[in-house]
VMD Tcl script that draws the C-alpha trace (Angstrom):
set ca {
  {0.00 0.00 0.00}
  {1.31 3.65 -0.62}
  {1.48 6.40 2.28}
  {-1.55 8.33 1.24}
  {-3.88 4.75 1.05}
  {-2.06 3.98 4.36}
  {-3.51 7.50 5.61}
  {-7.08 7.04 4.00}
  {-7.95 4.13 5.92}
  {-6.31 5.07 9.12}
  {-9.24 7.55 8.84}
  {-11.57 5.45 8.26}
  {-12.53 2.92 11.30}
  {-13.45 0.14 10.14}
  {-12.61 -2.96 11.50}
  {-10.43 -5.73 9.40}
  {-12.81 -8.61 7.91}
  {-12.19 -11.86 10.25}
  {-12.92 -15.23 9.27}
  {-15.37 -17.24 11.54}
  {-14.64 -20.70 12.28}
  {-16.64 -23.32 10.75}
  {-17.46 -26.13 12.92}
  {-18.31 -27.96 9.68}
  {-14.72 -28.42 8.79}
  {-12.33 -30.07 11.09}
  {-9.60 -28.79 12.25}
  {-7.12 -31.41 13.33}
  {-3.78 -30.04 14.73}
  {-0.75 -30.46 12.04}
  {1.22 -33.42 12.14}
  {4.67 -33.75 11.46}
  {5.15 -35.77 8.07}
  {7.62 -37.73 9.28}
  {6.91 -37.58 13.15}
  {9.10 -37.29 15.62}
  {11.58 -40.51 15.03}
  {11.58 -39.60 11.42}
  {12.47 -36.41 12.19}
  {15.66 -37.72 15.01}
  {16.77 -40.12 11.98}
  {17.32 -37.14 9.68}
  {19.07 -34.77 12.34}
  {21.33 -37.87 13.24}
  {22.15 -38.16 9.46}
  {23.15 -34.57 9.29}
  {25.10 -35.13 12.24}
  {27.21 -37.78 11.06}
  {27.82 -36.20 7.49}
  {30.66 -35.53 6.25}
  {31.35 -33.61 3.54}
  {33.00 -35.45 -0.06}
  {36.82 -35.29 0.24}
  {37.57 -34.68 -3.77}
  {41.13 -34.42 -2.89}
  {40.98 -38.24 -2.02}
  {38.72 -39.19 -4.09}
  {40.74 -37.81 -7.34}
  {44.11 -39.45 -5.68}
  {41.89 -42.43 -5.79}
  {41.49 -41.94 -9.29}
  {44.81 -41.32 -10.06}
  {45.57 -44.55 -8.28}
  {43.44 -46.91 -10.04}
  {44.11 -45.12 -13.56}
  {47.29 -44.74 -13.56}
  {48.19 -42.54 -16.39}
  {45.56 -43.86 -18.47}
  {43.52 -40.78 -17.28}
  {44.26 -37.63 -15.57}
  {40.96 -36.20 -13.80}
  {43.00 -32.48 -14.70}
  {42.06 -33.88 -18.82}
  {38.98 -35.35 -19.05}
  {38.68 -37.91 -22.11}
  {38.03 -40.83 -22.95}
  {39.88 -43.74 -21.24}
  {43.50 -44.64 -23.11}
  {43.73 -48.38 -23.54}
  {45.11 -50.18 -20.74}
  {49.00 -51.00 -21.30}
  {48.49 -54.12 -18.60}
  {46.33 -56.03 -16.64}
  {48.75 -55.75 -13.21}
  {46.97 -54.28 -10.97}
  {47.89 -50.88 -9.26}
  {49.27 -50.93 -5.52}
  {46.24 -49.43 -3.33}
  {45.60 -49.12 -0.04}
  {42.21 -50.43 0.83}
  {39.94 -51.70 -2.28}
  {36.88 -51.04 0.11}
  {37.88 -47.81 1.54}
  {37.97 -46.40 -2.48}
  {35.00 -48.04 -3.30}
  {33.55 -46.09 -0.56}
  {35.01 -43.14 -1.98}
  {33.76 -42.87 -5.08}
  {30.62 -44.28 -3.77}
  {30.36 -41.21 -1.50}
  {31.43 -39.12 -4.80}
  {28.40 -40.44 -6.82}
  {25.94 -39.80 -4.29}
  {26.85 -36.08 -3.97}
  {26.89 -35.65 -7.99}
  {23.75 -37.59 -8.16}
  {21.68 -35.34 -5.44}
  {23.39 -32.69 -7.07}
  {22.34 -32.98 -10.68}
  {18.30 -34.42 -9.72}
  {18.63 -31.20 -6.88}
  {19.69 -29.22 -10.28}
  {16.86 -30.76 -12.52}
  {19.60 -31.75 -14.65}
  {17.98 -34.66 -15.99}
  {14.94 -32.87 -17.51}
  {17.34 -29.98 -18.87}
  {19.72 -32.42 -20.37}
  {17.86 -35.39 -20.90}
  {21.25 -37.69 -22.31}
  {22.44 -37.30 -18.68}
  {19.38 -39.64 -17.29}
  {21.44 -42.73 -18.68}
  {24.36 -41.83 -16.73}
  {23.02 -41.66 -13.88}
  {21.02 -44.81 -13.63}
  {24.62 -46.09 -14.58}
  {25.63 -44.53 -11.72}
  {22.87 -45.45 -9.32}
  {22.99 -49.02 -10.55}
  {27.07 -49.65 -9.79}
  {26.67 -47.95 -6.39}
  {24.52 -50.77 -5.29}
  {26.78 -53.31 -6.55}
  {28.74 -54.85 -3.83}
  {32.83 -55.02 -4.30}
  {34.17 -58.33 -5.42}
  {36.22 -60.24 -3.18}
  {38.54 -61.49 -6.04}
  {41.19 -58.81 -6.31}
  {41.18 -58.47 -10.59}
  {37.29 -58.39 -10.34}
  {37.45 -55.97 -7.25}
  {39.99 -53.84 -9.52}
  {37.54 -53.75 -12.58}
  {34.64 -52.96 -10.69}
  {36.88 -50.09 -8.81}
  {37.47 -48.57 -12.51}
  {34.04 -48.89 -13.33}
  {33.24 -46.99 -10.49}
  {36.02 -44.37 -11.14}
  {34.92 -44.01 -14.64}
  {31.58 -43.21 -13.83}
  {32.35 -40.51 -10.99}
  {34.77 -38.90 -13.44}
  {32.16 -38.80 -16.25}
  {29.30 -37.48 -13.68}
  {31.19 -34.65 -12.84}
  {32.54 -33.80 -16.18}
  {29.30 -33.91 -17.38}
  {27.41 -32.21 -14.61}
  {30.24 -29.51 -14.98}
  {29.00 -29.02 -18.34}
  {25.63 -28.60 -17.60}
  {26.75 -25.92 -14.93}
  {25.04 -28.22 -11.72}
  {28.44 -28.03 -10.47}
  {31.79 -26.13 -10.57}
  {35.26 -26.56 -10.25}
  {35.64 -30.10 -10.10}
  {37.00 -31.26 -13.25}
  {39.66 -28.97 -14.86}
  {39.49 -29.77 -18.79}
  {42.69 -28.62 -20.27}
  {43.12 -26.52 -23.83}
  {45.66 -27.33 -26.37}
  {48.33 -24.32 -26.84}
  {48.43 -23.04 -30.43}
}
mol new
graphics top color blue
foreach p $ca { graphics top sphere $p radius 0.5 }
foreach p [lrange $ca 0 end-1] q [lrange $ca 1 end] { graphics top cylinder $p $q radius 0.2 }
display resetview
């Protein structure tokens, strides 16, 4: 309202319309939608989150690809020279890493609306979704295919999700010097 409506009707005393209840309707007190323990199971969730190290999870990367890939040049994979597997730590502990990885892309780009924006990304991440459930093979060449599946994937997600602009900073793509 403007100063001189605001003045008009402090003139005039007339009292502001109310709404009477309608004991027709019932009016049940709001619930929570999740009630109370759904509630304490998201606040412990927040609690114990912790935020994607991409420092690790590109060493990871850099681990199991050798310099096949480089996450600083994103391309397609060069063939593999050999089939000897790299020396890492923990084949669990980087499986959880790029696990971790995927989830934050994947919230990110369905937060994003990526998907409906650029629909060839939809593919990608069901590929996504669908390795993350996968559990890690106990035979170490299997375990070591399945870890560069899952690198693969997390590289691709971000490169593409970089492209799309859903995030930023991730994947540095480099230009050739003329």
């Amino acid at each position: 309202m403007t100063h001189a409506a605001l003045r008009d009707q402090a003139g005039y005393r007339s009292p502001l319309p109310v709404r009477e209840k309608d004991p027709t309707i019932p009016a049940a007190p709001a619930e929570p939608s999740l009630g109370v323990q759904g509630y304490q199971q998201v606040l412990e969730k927040m609690h114990g989150w912790v935020p994607v190290d991409w420092d690790s999870v590109f060493d990871g990367l850099d681990t199991i690809f050798g310099d096949e890939v480089s996450h600083h040049a994103v391309s397609a994979l060069r063939p593999r020279k050999c089939c000897i597997a790299p020396d890492y730590e923990d084949p669990a502990e980087l499986a959880q890493r790029f696990r971790a990885a995927i989830t934050q892309l994947v919230h990110r780009g369905r937060r994003d609306e990526v998907e409906r924006k650029h629909p060839d990304v939809t593919g990608l991440i069901e590929r996504a979704r669908a390795l993350q459930s996968e559990r890690l093979p106990t035979d170490p060449r299997q375990a070591l295919g399945f870890l560069r599946r899952l690198g693969e994937v997390t590289l691709e997600l971000a490169d593409r999700l970089e492209k799309a602009g859903s995030v930023t900073g991730l994947v540095e793509t480099t230009r050739l010097i003329e």
